[in-house]
SETOR-979955 format. One record per residue (C-alpha): x, y, z. Coordinates in steps of 0.5 Angstrom, whole numbers, padded with zeros to 4 digits, always signed. Layout:
XYZ/...
//
This chain:
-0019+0007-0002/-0018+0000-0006/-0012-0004-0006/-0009-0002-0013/-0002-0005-0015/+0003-0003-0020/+0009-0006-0024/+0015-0005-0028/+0022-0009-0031/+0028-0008-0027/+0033-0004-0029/+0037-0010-0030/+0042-0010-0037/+0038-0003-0039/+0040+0003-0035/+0036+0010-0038/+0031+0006-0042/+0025+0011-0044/+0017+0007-0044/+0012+0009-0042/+0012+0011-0034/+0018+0011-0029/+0018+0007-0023/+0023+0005-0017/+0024-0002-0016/+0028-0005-0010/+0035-0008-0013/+0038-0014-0009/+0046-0012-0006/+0050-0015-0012/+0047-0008-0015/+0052-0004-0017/+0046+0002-0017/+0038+0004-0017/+0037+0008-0023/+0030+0010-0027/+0027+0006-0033/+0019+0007-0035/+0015+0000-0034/+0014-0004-0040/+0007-0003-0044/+0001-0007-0041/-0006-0008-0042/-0011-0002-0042/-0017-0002-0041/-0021+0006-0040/-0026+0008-0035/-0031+0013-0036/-0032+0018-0030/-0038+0022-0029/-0035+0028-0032/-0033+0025-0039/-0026+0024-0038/-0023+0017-0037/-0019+0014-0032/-0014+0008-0034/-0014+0000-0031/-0008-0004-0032/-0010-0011-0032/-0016-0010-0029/-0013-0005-0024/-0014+0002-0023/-0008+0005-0024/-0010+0012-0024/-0006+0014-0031/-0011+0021-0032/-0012+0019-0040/-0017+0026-0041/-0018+0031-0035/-0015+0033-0029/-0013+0030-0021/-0019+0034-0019/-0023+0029-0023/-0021+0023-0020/-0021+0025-0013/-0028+0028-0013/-0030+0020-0016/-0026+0016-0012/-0025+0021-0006/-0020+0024-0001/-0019+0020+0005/-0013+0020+0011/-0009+0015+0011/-0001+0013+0007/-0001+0006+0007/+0003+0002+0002/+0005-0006+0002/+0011-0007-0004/+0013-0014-0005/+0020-0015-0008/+0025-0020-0012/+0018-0026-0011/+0022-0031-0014/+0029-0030-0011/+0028-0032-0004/+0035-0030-0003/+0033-0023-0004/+0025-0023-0004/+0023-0016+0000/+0017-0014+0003/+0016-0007+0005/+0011-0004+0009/+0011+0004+0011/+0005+0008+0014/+0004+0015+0018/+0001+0015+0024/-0004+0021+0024/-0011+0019+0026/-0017+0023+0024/-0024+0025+0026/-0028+0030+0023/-0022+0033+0018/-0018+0034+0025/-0012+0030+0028/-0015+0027+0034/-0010+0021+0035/-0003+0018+0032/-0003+0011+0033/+0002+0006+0029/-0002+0004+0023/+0003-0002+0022/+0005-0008+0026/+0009-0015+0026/+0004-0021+0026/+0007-0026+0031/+0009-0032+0030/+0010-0031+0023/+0014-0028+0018/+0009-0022+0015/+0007-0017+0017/-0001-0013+0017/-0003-0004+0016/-0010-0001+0017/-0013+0004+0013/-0021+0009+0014/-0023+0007+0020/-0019+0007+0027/-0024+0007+0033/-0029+0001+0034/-0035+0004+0038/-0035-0001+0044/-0040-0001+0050/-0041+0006+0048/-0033+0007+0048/-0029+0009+0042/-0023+0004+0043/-0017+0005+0038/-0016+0001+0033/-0008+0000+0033/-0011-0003+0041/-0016-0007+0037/-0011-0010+0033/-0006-0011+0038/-0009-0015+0042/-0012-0019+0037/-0005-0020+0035/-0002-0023+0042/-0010-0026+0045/-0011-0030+0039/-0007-0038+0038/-0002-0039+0033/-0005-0040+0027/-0003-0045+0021/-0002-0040+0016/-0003-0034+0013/-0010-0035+0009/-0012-0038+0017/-0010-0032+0020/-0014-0027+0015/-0020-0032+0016/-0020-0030+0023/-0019-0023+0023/-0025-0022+0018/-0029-0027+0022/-0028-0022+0029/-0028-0016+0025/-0035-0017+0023/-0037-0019+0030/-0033-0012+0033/-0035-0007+0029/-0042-0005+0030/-0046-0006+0023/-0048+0001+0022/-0039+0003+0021/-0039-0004+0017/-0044+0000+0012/-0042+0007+0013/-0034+0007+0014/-0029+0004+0009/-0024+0000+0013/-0019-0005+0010/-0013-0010+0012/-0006-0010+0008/-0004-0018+0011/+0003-0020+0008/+0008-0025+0009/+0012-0031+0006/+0009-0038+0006/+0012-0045+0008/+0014-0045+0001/+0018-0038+0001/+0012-0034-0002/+0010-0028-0002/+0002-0027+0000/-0002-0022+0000/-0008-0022+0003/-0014-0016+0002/-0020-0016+0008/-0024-0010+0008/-0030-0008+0007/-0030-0004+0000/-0030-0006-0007/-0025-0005-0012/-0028+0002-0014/-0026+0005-0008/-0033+0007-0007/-0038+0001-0005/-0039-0001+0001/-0040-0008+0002/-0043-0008+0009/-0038-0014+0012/-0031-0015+0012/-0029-0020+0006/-0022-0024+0005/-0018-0026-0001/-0010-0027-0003/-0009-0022-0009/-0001-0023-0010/-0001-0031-0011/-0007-0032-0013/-0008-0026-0019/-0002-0020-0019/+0004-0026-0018/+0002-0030-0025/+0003-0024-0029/+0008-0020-0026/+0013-0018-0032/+0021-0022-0029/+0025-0017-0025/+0019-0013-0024/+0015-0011-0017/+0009-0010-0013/+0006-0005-0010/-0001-0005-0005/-0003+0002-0004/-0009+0006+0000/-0011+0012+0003/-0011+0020+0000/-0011+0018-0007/-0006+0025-0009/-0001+0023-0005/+0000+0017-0009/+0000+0019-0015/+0002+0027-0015/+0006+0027-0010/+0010+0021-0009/+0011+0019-0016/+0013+0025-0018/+0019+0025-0011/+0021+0018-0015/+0021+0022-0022/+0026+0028-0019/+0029+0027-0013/+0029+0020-0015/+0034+0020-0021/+0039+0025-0017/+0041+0018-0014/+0044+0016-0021/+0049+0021-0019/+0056+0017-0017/+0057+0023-0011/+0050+0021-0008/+0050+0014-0003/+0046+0008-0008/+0040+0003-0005/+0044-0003-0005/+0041-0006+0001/+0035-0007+0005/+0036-0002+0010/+0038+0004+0005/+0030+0003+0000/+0026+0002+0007/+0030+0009+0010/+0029+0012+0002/+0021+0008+0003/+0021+0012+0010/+0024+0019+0007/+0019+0020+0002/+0012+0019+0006/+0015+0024+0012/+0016+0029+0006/+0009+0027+0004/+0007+0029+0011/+0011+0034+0013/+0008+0038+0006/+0001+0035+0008/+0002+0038+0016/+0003+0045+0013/-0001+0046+0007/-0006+0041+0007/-0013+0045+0011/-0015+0038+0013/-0012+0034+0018/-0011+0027+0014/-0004+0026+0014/+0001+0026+0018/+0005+0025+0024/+0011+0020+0024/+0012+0015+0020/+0013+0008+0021/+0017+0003+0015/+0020-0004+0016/+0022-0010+0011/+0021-0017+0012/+0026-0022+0009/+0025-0030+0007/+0028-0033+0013/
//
């Protein structure tokens, strides 16, 4: 339940180049369409599972690419967990059409079942970013479950502007090991997608949780770091994109490439309305995670994914 990325070239100048994997980048609007490209070859380095098959890293991050075995194998190392959240960062060296996206459901589970729906997603006040959660959505307080969507919200509006968003996500980390009781900090995954632009128009994303990049470690308290400027932004290939994705692992890699991969390329065609702004990819971003949630609501035996779905994008102003 990591945060993991993926990146690919735009389309630009290359309509219907073939490589190795297909991806979906956001165009700005001078875009005369959004077609399919597979991304550009990227490092690789193999990890071995407990089976024997192998996974795949891209630039030291799990891409999940399965070298040798089956989705069967992944989720039973890395685990199913509720939850479709995804943060995609777009055009980053372009302030004119730099995007951030921001999309989760809202099904809030307890032992398999749907207890709750909840917004997972909000706007950070006082600043041009927004911030999702993911794993843990109550905090046990005086004996009382208390809604991390509450939580979160009154954080949001009871906290002093800060400085930036690095001060903010401090903050965040800071009261969120004095909140959640230790023994949730030690048995539950639970993290904090923070994203926004900077004083300079930069996108940042800041990563607070308590699990490590395995996906399967507890860490035992709440770290903080930055990723996108720090480690993904340097690397990131000219007119590629960013893409800070957590929960049921299947989700990501079965059902919502695949929606890219078919439906997606019905969008080539000149009778279909094309992605050209802002609006048309956060309603495309909302589309695909409310099939994923309508798929998982009637077919899926365990209640971890569902509910409406929430998607909104954040421009540099």
């Amino acid at each position: 339940m990591a945060a993991w990325h993926r990146h690919g070239p735009s389309l630009r100048g290359r309509p219907g180049h073939r490589g190795r994997r297909r991806v979906w980048p956001w165009r700005p609007r001078c875009a005369p369409a959004l077609g399919l490209e597979r991304r550009r070859k990227c490092r690789t380095f193999p990890f071995p599972l407990a089976d024997g098959s192998t996974a795949c890293y891209t630039d030291r991050k799990p891409r999940f690419r399965i070298l040798c075995g089956s989705i069967q194998t992944l989720v039973a190392h890395f685990g199913v967990h509720m939850t479709l959240l995804t943060t995609e960062i777009h055009n980053p060296n372009d302030p004119h059409n730099a995007l951030i996206v921001f999309a989760a459901d809202r099904r809030i589970s307890r032992g398999g079942s749907c207890c709750d729906c909840r917004k997972k997603i909000l706007r950070i006040p006082g600043f041009n970013a927004g911030i999702g959660y993911f794993g843990l959505a109550e905090i046990l307080q005086d004996d009382v479950r208390r809604p991390m969507a509450e939580w979160l919200q009154d954080f949001l509006m009871a906290k002093p502007v800060h400085a930036n968003l690095q001060q903010f996500s401090k903050e965040l980390m800071k009261s969120l090991n004095r909140a959640v009781p230790r023994q949730c900090q030690q048995s539950q995954i639970s993290g904090f997608h923070i994203a926004g632009f900077n004083a300079q128009g930069l996108p940042e994303f800041w990563f607070v949780r308590n699990v490590a990049d395995d996906c399967r470690t507890i860490l035992g308290e709440y770290q903080v770091r930055e990723d996108f400027q720090r480690r993904d932004a340097p690397r990131l290939p000219a007119g590629a994109f960013q893409v800070y994705r957590n929960g049921d692992l299947r989700a990501h890699v079965v059902a919502w490439e695949n929606i890219d991969n078919s439906l997606g390329s019905l969008l080539k065609n000149i009778d279909f309305r094309q992605l050209t702004t802002p609006e048309e990819y956060v309603a495309w971003v909302r589309f695909k995670m409310e099939m994923i949630a309508r798929f998982y609501e009637k077919f899926c035996t365990r209640s971890i994914i569902g509910g409406a779905v929430d998607a909104f994008a954040i421009a540099h102003k």
